[in-house]
C-alpha positions, 0 to 999 in steps of 0.5 A: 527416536525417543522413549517416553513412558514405555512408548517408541516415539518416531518422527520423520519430518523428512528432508531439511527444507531447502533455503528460499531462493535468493532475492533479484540481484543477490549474488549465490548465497547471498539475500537481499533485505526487504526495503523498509516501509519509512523510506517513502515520498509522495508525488502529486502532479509530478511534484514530490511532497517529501513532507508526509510521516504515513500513506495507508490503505493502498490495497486492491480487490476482487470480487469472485462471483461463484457460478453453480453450474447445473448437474455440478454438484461437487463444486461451484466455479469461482470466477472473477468479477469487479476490481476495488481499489480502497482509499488512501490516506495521507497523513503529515505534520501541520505546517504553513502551506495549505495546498492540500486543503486548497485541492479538497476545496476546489473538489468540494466546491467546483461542479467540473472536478475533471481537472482536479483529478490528477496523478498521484504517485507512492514512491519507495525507496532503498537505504542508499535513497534510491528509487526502488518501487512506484505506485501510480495512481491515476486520477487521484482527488481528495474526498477528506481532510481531518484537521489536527487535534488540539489538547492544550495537556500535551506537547505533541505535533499537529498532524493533518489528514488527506483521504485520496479516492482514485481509478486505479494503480500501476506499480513499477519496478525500478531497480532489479 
């Protein structure tokens, strides 16, 4: 309690809050650290792409359809409808192979792109360079590639893009 201008100021913000519980696999009294989001590789058809510098926009989404049922005038029930998945994006210093525009070509230019859609996986790892987190895609295929900027003022690296469209992911856990 304390006094200001004449006033009794109480505040009770109760109890202290009890610590979160720890993280799998830590010990009592003990938290394990998140894994940082730079400890990354690529796998495309079983073969890891070690050569990426970012992968974003791996996100997943739910339309909710609201449904106003008749004579319910306090709420509307909110159901769940259709499943997004967003496109990926692949970024890497240029070098000399050309892999990864040899797959946007023959999807750009094939009529039966069936076999070009193939398993992509993001894998995770920990600080020790242990596996800790898979996410499979599945059917994966490129829908477009950026090419490096040029500026003659500067010195940076060439970076090259790959966006990637696919049918859906699982993750998986593979430390506990």
């Amino acid at each position: 309690m304390t006094q200001e201008a004449g006033f009794d100021i109480s505040i009770d913000i109760g109890p202290p809050a009890p610590p979160p519980p720890p993280a799998v696999g830590a010990g009592p009294g003990q938290m394990k650290d998140p894994y940082l989001a730079y400890r990354f590789a690529i796998e495309i058809a079983g073969i890891e792409q070690a050569s990426f510098n970012e992968c974003t926009g791996l996100q997943v989404q739910t339309e909710v359809f609201e449904y106003k049922e008749g004579g319910l005038n306090t709420h509307t029930h909110k159901l769940p409808g259709r499943v997004s998945f967003s496109n990926i994006t692949l970024k890497w210093g240029t070098a000399e192979s050309g892999d990864l525009w040899d797959w946007y070509y023959r999807v750009m230019t094939r009529r039966d792109t069936s076999k070009e859609k193939i398993p992509v996986s993001i894998i995770q790892y920990d600080s020790m360079g242990r596996e800790v987190r898979r996410w499979n895609l599945a059917r994966a295929y490129p829908v477009k590639w950026v090419g490096p900027a040029f500026n003659a003022a500067q010195s940076t690296m060439g970076v090259e893009s790959l966006e990637l469209a696919f049918a859906g992911f699982e993750v998986r856990s593979t430390r506990v």
